[in-house]
C-alpha positions as CSV (number, residue, x, y, z in Angstrom):
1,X,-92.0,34.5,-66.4
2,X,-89.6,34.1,-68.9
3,X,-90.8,32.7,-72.2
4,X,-89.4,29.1,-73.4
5,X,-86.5,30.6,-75.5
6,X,-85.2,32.1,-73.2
7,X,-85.7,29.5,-70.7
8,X,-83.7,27.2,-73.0
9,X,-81.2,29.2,-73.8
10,X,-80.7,29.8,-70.1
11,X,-80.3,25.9,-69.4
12,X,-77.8,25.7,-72.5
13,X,-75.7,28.5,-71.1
14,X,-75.6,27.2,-67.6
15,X,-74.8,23.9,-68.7
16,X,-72.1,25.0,-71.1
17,X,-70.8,26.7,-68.1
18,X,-71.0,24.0,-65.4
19,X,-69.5,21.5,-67.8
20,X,-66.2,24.2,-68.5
21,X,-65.9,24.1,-64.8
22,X,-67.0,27.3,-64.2
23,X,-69.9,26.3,-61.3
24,X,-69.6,30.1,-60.0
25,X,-70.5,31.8,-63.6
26,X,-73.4,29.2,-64.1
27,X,-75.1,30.3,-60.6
28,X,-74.1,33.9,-61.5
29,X,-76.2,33.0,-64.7
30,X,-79.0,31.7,-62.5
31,X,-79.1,34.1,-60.1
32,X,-79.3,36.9,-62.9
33,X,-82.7,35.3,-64.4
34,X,-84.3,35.5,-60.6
35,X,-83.2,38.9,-60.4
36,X,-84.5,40.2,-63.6
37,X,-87.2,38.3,-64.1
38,X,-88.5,36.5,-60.6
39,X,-88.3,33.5,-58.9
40,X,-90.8,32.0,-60.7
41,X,-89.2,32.2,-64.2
42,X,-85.7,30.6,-61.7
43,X,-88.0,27.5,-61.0
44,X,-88.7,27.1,-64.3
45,X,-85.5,26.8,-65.6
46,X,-84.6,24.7,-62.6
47,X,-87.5,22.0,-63.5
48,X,-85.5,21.3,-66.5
49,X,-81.9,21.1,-65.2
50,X,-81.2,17.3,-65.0
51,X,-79.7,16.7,-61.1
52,X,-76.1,16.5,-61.7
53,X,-76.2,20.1,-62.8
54,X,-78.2,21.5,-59.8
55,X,-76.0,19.3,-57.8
56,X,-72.9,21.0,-59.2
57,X,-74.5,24.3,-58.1
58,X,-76.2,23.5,-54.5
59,X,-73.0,21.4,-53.4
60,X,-70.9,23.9,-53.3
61,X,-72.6,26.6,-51.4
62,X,-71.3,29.6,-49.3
63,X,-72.2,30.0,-46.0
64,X,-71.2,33.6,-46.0
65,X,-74.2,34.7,-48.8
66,X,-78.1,33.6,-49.6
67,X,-78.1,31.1,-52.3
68,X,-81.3,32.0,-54.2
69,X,-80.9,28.4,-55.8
70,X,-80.7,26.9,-52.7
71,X,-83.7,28.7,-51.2
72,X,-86.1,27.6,-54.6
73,X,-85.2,23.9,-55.2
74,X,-87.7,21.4,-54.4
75,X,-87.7,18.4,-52.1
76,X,-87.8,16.4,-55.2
77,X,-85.2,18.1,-57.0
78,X,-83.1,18.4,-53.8
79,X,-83.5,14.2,-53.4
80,X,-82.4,13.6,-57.2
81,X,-79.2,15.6,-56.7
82,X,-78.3,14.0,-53.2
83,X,-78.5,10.6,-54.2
84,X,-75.7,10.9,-56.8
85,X,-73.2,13.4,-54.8
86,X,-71.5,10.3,-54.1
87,X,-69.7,10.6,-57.8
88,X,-67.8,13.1,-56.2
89,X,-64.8,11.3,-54.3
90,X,-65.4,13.9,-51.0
91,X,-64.2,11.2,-48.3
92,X,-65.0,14.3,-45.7
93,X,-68.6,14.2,-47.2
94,X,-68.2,18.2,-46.1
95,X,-69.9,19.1,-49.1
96,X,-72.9,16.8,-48.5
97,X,-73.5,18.1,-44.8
98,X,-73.0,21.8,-46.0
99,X,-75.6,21.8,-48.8
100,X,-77.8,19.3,-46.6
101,X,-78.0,21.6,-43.7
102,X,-78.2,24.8,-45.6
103,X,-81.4,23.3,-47.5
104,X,-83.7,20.6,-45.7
105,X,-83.1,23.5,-42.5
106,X,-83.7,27.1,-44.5
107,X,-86.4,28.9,-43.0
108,X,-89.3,27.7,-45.5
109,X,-88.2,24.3,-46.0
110,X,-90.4,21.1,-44.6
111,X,-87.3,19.4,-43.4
112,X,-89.6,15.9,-43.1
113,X,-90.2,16.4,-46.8
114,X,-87.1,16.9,-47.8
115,X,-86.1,14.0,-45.6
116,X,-88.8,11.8,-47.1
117,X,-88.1,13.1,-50.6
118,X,-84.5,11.6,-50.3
119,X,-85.8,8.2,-48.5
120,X,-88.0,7.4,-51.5
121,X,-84.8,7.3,-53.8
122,X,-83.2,4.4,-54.4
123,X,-79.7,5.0,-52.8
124,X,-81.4,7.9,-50.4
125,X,-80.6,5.9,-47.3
126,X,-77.3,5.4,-48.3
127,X,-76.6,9.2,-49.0
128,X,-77.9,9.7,-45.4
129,X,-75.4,7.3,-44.1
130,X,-72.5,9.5,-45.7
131,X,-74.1,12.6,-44.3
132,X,-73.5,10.5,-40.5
133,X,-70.5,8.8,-41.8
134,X,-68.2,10.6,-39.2
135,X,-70.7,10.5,-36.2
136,X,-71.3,6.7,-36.4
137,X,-71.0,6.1,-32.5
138,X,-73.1,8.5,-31.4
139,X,-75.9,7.5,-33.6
140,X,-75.7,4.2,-32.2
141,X,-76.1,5.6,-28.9
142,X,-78.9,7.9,-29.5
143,X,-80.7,4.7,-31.4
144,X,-80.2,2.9,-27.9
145,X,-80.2,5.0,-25.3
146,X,-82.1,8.1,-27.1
147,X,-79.2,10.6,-26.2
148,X,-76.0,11.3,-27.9
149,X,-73.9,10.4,-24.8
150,X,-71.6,7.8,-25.7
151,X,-71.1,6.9,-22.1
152,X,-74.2,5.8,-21.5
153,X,-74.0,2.9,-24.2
154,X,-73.1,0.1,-23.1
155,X,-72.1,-0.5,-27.0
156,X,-74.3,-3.5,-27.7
157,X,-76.1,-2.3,-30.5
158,X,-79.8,-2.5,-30.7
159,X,-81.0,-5.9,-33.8
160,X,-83.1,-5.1,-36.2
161,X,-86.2,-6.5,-34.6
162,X,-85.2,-4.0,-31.3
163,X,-84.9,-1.1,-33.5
164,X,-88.1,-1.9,-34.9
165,X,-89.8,-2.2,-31.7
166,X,-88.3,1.0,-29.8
167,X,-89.0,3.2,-32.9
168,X,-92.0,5.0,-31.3
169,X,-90.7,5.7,-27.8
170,X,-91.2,9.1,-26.1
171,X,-87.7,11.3,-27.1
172,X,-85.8,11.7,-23.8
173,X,-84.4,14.9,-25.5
174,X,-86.9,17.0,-27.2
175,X,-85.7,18.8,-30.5
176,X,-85.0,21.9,-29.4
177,X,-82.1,20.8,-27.5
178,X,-80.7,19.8,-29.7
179,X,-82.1,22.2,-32.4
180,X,-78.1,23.2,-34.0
181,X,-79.5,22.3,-37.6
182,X,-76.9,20.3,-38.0
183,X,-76.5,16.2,-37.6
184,X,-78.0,16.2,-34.2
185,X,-81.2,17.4,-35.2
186,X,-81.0,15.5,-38.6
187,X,-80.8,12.8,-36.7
188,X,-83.6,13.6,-33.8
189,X,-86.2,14.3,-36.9
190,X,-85.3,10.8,-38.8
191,X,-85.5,9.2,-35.7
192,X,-88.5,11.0,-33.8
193,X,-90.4,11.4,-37.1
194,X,-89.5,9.3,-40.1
195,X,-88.6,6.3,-38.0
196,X,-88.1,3.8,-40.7
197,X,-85.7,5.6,-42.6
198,X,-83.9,6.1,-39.2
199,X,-83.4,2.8,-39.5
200,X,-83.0,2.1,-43.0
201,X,-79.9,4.6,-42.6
202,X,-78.7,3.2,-39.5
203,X,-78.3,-0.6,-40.6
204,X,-76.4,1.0,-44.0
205,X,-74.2,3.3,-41.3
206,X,-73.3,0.2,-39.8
207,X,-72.3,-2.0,-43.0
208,X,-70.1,0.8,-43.7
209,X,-68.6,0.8,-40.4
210,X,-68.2,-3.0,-40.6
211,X,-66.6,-2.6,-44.0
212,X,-64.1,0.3,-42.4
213,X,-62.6,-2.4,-40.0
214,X,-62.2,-4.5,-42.2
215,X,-60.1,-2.4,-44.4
216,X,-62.4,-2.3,-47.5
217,X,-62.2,1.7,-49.2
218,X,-65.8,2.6,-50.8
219,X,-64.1,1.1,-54.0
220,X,-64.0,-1.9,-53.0
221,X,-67.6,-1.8,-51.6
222,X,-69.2,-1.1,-55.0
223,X,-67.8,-0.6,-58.6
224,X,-66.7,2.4,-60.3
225,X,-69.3,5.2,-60.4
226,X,-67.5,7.6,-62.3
227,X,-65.9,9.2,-59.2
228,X,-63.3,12.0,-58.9
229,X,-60.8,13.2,-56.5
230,X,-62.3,16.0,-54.5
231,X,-59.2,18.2,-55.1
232,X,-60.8,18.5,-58.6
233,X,-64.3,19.5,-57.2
234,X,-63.4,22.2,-54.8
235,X,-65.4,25.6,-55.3
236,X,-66.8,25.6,-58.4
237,X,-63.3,24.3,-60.1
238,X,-64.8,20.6,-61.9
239,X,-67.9,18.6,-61.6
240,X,-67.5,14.4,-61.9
241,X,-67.4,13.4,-65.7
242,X,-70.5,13.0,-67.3
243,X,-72.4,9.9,-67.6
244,X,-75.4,11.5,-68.4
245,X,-77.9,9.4,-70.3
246,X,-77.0,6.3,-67.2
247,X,-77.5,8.8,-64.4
248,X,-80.7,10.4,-65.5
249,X,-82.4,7.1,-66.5
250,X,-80.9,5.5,-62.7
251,X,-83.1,8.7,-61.6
């Protein structure tokens, strides 16, 4: 394991890095301590990373290659950094759903932990929400009729009270049907297995629907996070500007 100098040198280095932009040389960094000195001495370094730095790594993974990173980080440490990957203006929210599915669904992972993990965070629902942002309908349907299908809504959606009182029904689709570990089966587990949150996130989903027709953008919802334009954010180019001491005492 690697001793504390080193380990804090490490963290210095990768956060010197991250903060010049460079988010491939600071998981180069990382990925160089796990191969020379095992996973364990990776974890430790990672315990001591505040979020927005392993978010600046884990967010912009590459399907095409193993993230070592991605395969260590905790549920806990996983929850921390999705709750503030809002900062970064992705409108597409492709980088949430890519570093969402490659993590809560690697082989190891307990996805209901992770799931949970993010749930217990204050704006954890909300980060969820993004993550179905896009697929807004079909939740609705599969909270009322317990498929995707759209055309078998009648598109009266289901009150609180009803949500409340179907959460425990038998699935009409069992998970493996819908096993793409992607937003379907995200959605089957919150709703199958964590059926508060399901709701929790649904009733957001919907107050950010209702605030789409009526025209608001998400800077009008809420004020100024510290945001910036995705363009800047793209593979490893820029991380959102700092706001260090108010984002790790909000975690």
């Amino acid at each position: 394991m690697t001793d504390k100098t080193n380990a804090i040198a490490l963290i210095a280095k990768t956060q010197s890095l991250i903060a010049a932009g460079d988010i491939t040389g600071a998981e180069a960094a990382l990925v160089e301590l796990a191969d020379a000195e095992g996973d364990q001495a990776l974890m430790v370094v990672l315990a001591q990373l505040p979020p927005k730095d392993i978010l600046a790594v884990i967010r912009e993974y590459d399907t095409s290659k193993e993230s070592v990173i991605n395969l260590l980080v905790t549920p806990e440490q996983f929850a921390r950094a999705v709750v503030i990957e809002k900062q970064y203006k992705d409108l597409t929210r492709t980088h949430l759903r890519g570093m969402m599915n490659s993590i809560i669904f690697r082989d190891d992972a307990d996805t209901v932990e992770f799931l949970t993990a993010i749930g217990d965070l204050e704006g954890g629902a909300e980060a969820l929400a993004d993550y179905f942002s896009e697929k807004w309908s079909r939740i609705e349907a599969f909270a009322r009729t317990g498929t995707f299908d759209t055309m078998e809504d009648d598109g009266d959606m289901l009150s609180e009270s009803a949500l409340l009182g179907s959460a425990y029904v038998k699935p009409r689709v069992e998970e493996d049907e819908v096993a793409d570990q992607d937003w379907m089966q995200l959605a089957w587990i919150l709703r199958h297995k964590i059926p508060d949150l399901f709701i929790e996130m649904l009733l957001v989903l919907r107050a950010k629907a209702r605030a789409h027709d009526a025209g608001l953008s998400e800077d009008d919802e809420e004020d100024d996070d510290g945001k910036v334009e995705t363009s800047a954010t793209d593979r490893g180019q820029a991380t959102p500007a700092a706001r260090d001491s108010d984002e790790e005492s909000a975690i």
